[in-house]
C-alpha positions in Angstrom: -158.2 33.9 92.0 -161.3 35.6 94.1 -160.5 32.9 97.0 -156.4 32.9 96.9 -156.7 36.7 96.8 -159.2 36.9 99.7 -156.5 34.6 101.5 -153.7 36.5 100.7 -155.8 39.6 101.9 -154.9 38.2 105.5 -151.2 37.5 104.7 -150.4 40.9 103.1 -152.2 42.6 104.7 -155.6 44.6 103.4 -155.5 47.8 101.6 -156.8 50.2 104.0 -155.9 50.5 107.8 -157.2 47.3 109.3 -156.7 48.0 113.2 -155.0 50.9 115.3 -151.4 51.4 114.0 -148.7 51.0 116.6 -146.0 54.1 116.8 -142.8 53.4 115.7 -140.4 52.1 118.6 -143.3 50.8 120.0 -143.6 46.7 120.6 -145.8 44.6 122.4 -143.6 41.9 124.4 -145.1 38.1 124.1 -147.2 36.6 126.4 -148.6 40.7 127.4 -151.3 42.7 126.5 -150.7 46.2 126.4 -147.6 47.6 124.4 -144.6 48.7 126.6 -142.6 51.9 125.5 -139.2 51.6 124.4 -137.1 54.6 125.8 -135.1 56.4 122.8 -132.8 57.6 125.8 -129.2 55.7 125.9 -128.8 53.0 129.4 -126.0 54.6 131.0 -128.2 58.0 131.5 -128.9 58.8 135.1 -127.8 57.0 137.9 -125.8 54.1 137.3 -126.2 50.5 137.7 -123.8 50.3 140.5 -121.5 52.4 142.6 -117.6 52.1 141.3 -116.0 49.8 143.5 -112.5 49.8 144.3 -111.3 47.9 141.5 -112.6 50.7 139.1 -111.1 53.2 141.2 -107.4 52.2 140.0 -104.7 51.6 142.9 -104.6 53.0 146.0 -102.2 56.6 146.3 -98.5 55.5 147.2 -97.7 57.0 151.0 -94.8 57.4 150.3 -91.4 56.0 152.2 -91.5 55.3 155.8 -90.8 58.7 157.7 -87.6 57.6 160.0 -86.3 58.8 163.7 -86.2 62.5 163.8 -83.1 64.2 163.7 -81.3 67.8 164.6 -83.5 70.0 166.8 -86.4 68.2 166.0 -85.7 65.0 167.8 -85.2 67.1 171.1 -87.8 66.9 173.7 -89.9 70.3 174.3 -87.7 72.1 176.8 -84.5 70.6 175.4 -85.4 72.5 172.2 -86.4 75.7 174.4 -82.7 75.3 175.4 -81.2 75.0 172.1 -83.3 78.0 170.9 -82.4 80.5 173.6 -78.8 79.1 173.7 -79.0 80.2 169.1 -80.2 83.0 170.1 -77.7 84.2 173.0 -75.1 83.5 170.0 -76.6 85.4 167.9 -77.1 88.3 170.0 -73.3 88.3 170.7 -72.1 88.2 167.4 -74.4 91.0 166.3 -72.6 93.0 169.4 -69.2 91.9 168.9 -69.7 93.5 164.7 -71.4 96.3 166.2 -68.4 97.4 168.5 -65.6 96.5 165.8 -67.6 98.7 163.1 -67.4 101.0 165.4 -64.6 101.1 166.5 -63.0 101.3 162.9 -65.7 103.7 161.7 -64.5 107.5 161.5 -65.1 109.4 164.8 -69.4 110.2 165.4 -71.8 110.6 167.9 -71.8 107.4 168.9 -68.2 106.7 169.4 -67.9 110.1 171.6 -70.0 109.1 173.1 -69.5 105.9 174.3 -66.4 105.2 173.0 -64.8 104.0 176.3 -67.3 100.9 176.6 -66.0 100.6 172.9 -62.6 100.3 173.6 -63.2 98.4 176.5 -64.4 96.0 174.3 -61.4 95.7 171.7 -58.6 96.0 173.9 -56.4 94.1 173.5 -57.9 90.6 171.8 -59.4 92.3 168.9 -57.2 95.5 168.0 -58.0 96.5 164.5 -54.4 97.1 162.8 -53.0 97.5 159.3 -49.3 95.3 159.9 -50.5 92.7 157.1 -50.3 96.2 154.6 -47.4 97.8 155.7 -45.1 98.8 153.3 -42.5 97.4 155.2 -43.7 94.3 157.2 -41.8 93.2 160.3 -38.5 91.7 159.4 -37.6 90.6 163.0 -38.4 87.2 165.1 -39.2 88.5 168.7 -39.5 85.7 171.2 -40.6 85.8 175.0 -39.0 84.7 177.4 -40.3 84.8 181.5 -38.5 83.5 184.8 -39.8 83.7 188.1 -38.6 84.0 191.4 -39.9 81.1 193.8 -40.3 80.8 197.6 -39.6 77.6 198.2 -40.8 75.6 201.7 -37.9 76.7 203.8 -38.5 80.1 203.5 -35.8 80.9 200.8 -35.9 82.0 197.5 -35.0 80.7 194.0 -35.2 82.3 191.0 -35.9 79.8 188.0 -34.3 80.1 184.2 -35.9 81.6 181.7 -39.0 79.9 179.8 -39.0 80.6 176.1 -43.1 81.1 176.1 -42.6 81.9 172.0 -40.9 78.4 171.6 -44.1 76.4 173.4 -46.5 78.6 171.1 -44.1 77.3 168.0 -44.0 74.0 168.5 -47.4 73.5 169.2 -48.4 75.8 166.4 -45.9 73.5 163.9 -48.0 70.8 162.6 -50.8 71.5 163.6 -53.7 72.2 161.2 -55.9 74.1 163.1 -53.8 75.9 165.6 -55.9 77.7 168.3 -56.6 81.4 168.8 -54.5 81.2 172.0 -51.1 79.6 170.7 -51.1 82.2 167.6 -52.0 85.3 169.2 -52.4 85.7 173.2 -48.4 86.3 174.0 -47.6 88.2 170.4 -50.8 90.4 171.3 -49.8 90.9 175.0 -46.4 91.9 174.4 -47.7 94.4 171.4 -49.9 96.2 173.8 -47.3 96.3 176.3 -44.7 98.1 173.8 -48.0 100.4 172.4 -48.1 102.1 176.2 -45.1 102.0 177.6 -41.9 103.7 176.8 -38.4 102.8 175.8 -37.4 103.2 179.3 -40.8 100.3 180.4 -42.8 103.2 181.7 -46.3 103.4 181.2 -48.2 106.0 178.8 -51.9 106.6 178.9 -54.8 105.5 181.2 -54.2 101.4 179.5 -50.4 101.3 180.7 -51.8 99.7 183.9 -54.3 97.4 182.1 -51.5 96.1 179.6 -48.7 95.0 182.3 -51.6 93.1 184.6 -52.8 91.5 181.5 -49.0 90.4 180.6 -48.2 89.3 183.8 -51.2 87.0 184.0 -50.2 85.4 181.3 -46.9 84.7 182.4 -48.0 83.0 185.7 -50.6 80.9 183.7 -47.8 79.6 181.7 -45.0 79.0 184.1 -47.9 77.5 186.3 -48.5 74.9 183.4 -45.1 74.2 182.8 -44.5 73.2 186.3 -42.2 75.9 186.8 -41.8 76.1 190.6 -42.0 72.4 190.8 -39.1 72.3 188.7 -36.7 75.1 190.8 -38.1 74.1 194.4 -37.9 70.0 193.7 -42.3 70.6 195.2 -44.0 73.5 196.3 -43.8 76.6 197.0 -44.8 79.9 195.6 -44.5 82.1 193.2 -43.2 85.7 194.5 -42.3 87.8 191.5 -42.5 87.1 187.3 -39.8 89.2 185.2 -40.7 89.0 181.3 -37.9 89.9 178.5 -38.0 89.5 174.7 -35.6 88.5 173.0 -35.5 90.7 169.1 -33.2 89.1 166.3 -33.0 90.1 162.4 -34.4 88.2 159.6 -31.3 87.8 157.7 -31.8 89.0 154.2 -31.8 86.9 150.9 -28.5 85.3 149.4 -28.8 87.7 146.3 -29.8 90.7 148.5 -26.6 93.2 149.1 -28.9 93.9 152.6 -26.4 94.0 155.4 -28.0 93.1 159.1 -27.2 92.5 162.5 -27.7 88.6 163.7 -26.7 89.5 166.9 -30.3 89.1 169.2 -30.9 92.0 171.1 -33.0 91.8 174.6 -35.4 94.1 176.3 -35.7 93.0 179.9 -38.5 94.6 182.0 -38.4 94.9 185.5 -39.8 92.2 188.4 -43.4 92.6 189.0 -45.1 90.8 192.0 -47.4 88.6 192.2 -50.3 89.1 194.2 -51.2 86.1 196.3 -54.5 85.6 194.9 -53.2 85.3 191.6 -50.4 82.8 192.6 -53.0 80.8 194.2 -55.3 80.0 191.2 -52.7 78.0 189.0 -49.2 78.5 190.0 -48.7 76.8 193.0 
């Protein structure tokens, strides 16, 4: 028992410390020496054991589509879009005068209109008269055409005086159909001929300071149109020149509804003015 308990001594170990006991967490590797500390902290403390590479970075960020041509103002060179800036801006400088003249000119009388209110009216009259015909009570119940003729020196040195052009008709047929009808055919004659009868008399004679203004703005008009229409070529069989324009209207009733008891005239009634001459420069830029 002595000798398998002295044995065993070695195998289990004696009963009191034998040698130097190693700390806990503490081993001695094989094949060294000294003991080597074990580090309590976790591995993936302080730096790591590689940089992320792009494979742990996830996909690259999408660009996006491909950006096409420019387009608009954008695809302008530099002093094209200089051009279109100043050319906005000339617009819009216009329109904020044109809205500035017509308030004004509606707007009750003040300081500024007494002012200035000649450069005001100069402005207006007669293409953007401010009326209230749409409101009337009693709209216009009458079709007023006009009609011009002109009085031609043909090449021989004689006259001829050509039939009369129904000026409303042309605006009418180019008006019918048409979807967008311009300023022009729907309001340049109708407008000349209302400014004409807003300052003159009954008897063609002119009232106020725009009496002058309204028959040279008439008149052009005329020898634009009879210019166009090949007027003089028509009445001379060439050329030749145009001496003197006469301008009439021709005024007939609306006739009233079957069930109205309204009674009208259909007879059309005619206002003829008298000859006005035409100045050469005028006849030379577009009726010849």
């Amino acid at each position: 028992m002595d000798a398998y308990d002295e044995g065993s001594n070695a195998r289990h170990g004696p009963v009191g410390p034998v040698g130097p006991v190693e700390p806990v967490g503490r081993s001695t590797p094989a094949g060294q020496g000294l003991p080597v500390a074990a580090s309590a902290e976790p591995l993936d403390q302080g730096l790591p054991l590689y940089q992320g590479s792009p494979l742990d970075q996830g996909p690259p960020p999408d660009p996006g589509p491909p950006m096409g041509p420019r387009s608009g103002i954008a695809a302008l060179s530099l002093p094209g879009q200089i051009v279109v800036v100043l050319a906005l801006a000339v617009v819009a400088v216009g329109v904020c005068v044109h809205l500035g003249m017509t308030f004004l000119h509606v707007a009750p009388a003040n300081t500024v209109t007494r002012e200035h209110g000649k450069a005001v009216d100069d402005w207006i009259y007669p293409e953007f008269e401010q009326n209230w015909k749409l409101f009337a009570p009693n709209p216009l119940q009458q079709n007023i055409s006009i009609q011009a003729r002109a009085e031609v020196r043909d090449g021989e040195g004689g006259t001829v005086t050509t039939g009369w052009y129904d000026l409303s008709a042309e605006d009418g047929r180019a008006i019918d159909g048409n979807l967008l009808p311009s300023h022009t055919q729907q309001n340049e004659l109708r407008r000349a001929w209302d400014f004409f009868l807003a300052t003159h008399d009954t008897e063609n004679r002119p009232v106020g300071l725009r009496g002058s203004l309204s028959e040279t703005y008439l008149r052009r008009i005329v020898e634009l149109r009879l210019g166009r229409d090949d007027a003089v070529r028509a009445a001379t069989g060439g050329g030749g020149a145009v001496e003197r324009v006469q301008v009439r209207s021709r005024t007939s009733n609306v006739p009233p509804p079957e069930w109205s008891r309204e009674k009208v005239s259909t007879t059309p009634a005619y206002r003829e003015l008298p000859w006005w001459p035409v100045p050469a420069a005028g006849a030379g830029e577009g009726v010849r």
